[in-house]
Every structure is written in C-alpha cells, then in structure tokens.
N, C-alpha and C positions, 0 to 999 in steps of 0.2 A: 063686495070683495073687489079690489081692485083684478082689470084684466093685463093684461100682454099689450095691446094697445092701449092703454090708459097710459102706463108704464111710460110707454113708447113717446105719446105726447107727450110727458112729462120730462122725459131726457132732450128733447128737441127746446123749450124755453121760450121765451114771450118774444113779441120782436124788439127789439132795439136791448133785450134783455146780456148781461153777460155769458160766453159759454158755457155751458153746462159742463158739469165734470164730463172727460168719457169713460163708458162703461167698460163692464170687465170683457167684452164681445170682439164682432169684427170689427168696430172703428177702432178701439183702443187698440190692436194689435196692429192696425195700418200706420195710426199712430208713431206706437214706439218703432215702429222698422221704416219711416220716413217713406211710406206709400199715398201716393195724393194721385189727383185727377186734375186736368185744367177744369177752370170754374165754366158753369153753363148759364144761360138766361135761366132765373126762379121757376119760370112756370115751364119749364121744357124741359126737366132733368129731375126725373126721381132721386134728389140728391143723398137722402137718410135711407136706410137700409131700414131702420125701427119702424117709418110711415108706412111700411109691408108686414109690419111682427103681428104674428099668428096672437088669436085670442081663443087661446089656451084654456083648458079644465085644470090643469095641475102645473106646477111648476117645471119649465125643462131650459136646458140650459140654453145662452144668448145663439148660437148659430141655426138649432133647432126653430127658433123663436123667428128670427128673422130670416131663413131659407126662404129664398121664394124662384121664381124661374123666366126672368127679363128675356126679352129679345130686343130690347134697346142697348144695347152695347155699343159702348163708344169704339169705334172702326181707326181710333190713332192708338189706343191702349195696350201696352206691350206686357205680357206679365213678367216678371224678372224668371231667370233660368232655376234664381234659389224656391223661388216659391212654385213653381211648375214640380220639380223635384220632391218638395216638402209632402204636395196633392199626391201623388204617383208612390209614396214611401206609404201614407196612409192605404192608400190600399192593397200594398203588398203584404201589408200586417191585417191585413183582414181573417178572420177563421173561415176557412174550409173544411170539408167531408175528409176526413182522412190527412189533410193536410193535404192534400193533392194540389191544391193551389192553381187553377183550371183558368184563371184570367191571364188574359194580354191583351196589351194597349195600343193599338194604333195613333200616336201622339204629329200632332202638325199645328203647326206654328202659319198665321195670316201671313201669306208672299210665299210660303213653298211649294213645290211643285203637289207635294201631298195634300196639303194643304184642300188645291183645288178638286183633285182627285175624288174627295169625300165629299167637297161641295157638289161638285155636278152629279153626286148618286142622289144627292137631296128630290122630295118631292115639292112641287113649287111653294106650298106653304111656310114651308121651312128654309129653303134657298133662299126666298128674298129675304129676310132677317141674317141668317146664320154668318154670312160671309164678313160682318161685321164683326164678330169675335173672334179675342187675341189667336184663339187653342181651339183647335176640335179635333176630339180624340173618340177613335174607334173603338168600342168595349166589345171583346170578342171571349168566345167563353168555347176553352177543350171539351168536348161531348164525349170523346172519345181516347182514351189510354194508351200509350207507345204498343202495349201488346193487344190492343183492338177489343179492351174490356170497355163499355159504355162508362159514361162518368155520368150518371143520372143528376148529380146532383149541380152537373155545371153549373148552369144558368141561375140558380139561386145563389150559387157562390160568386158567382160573377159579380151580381146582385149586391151583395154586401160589400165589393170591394168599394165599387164603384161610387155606393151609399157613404162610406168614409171617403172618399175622393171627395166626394159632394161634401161633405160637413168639413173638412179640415178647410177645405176651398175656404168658403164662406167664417170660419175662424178667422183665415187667415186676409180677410174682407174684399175676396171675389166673389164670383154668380157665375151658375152654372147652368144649362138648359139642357135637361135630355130630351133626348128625339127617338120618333120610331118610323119614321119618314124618309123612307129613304130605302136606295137600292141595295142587301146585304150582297147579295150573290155579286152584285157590279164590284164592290167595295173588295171583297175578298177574291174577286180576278184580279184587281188592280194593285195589289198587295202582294200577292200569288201564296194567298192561305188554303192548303190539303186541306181533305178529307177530315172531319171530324173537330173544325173550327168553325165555331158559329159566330159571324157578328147579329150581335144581338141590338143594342144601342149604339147613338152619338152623343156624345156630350161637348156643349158648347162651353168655355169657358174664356169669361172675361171681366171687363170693368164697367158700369153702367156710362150709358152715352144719353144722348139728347131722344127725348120722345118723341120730339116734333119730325123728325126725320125720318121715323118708323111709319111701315106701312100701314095705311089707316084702317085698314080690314083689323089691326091689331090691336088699336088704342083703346077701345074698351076693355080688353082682357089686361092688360099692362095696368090697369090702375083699379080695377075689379076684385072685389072684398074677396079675403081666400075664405074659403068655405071646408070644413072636414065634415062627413057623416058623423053623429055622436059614440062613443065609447057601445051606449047601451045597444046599436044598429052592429057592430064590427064584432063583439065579443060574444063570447057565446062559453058559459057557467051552469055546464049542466048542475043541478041537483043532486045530493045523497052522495 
C-alpha cells in the first residue's frame, strides 16, 4: 500500500524533471493567492512541506498530512493581515461547552512592542528560535464565568480552537509551533489579564526559513522522522 510519504516523494519529481502538478494542499493554496518565499541554498531550507508528510494508517486530508512544527522560520516573512484574519476566524468557529466560547488570543506581529513582551516570558529553549516568526500569539483560556461559575471545560475548548488555527494556518501554507515554555503568569501581567484567565499555550506562526541558521541543539529534531504511538496503544474498545 502506498504511504503518505511515498505520496509525498512522488509529488516532488526527478531532478531536471518538469513540475509536478500541485496538489489539492498547502502549496496549491499559496499557489493560487500568489504567496512565495525568497529562494534558499538546496541543502539549508526544508523547501517542500510534503518531505515532513506524516505516514499515515488511513487516509486524511493534505494539511493533516503535512502538519509538522519547524523552529526554522524565515525571520524576513511577513504573513499578509488577510491570512492572519482567515487563522483567527477558524478558530472563533471552533465548538465549545455551551457555546461559552472561553478562548482569546493574544496576537503580535515581529517588531511590536508585544511582540517582544511574550518573547522575553520564553524559557531559553524556545527564545532562541521563536523570535524568528512572523506572529506569536498568546492562547489564553476563561476558567471562569462573568458571575464566578468555573468553566471546567475551558482549556479543552481552548484546545480546539487553537487546533483549527493550526490546520487552517498550514491550509492556508504556513507552520505553526506551540509552546509550553514559558512564563504564563509574566505573560498575563504584561497584558493585564484578571482573575479567571489562563494563558495556557504560545503559538508561533510563520514561513519556513534556512536551517542552517538554526540553533544546532535543534537540527536533529527539524529533520527527524515524525513518529505517532499506533491506533491500537491510544484506543481503547472495550468489549460486549
């Protein structure tokens, strides 16, 4: 049976070969809406999104397939305002408990004052990389209700917006990197978020950049086979 990366090589083509159609995915969407990157050296620039596509058990759809979570982001890559918007619409259509709708986003753009504000809560692992992407955005989740009823289910709702922010991103042929590194309580002084808001995640969002430039404590993991646990370890069918 062919895999997800078979696939993947097969959409990429021989060298000196003509280009391949593109697919129905993130390139083909960068494509039609005239989103490019300046060109890198061959061997310093994870240039294909597919040479990261997961090898799958079952069929799922191209962003699914090729998600993955760079810290090589190119540090000149601006994302346009429409496609920042498009990310941030998916996840306001996310389902929540009640509809309560319990996410907000702390949104910052490279060069704004905020921007750095959420870089220096970074723990160093994350700081040296992060500063290099376009967007990082604060995922913070209401725990708690205007009349002081717990929202138990924040955090999971949060969860899922966040998770469509991620898949529209990568649609729409960006990469996104969450983080759990980092200062919440600094984050939410610096913002001046009450009682009853929790930043829970960071998420970095950009365009890939040169690897060679990346910190080399990281360059194994940047090009290191993605791995899931199998169906039959995660699931669990009871009987009768």
């Amino acid at each position: 049976m062919e895999c997800a990366a078979t696939r993947a090589r097969s959409r990429q083509g021989a060298p000196g070969a003509a280009p391949a159609a593109l697919p129905s995915g993130a390139r083909a969407v960068r494509a039609r809406r005239g989103i490019h990157t300046r060109e890198r050296p061959e061997l310093t620039l994870i240039t294909d999104i597919a040479s990261r596509a997961a090898d799958t058990d079952a069929p799922l759809i191209d962003p699914l397939i090729e998600r993955w979570s760079p810290r090589a982001f190119d540090p000149e890559a601006v994302v346009p305002e429409a496609q920042l918007k498009t990310m941030l619409e998916a996840a306001r259509w996310a389902p929540s408990a009640a509809n309560t709708q319990p996410w907000r986003f702390i949104v910052a753009r490279r060069g704004e004052a905020a921007f750095d504000a959420i870089h220096e809560t970074m723990r160093d692992f994350n700081r040296v990389w992060a500063d290099r992407a376009s967007v990082l955005i604060a995922n913070v989740a209401r725990t708690v209700g205007d009349d002081g009823t717990p929202m138990p289910w924040g955090l999971y709702d949060l969860g899922q917006a966040v998770a469509h922010l991620t898949i529209q991103a990568q649609h729409d042929g960006l990469h996104t990197h969450q983080m759990g590194g980092f200062d919440a309580d600094a984050i939410a002084a610096a913002f001046g978020l009450g009682e009853g808001m929790r930043v829970v995640s960071v998420t970095a969002v950009g365009m890939l950049g040169p690897i060679d430039e990346l910190d080399e404590r990281f360059l194994a993991r940047e090009s290191a086979p993605r791995t899931r646990l199998p169906l039959a370890e995660i699931v669990i069918r009871p009987e009768g």
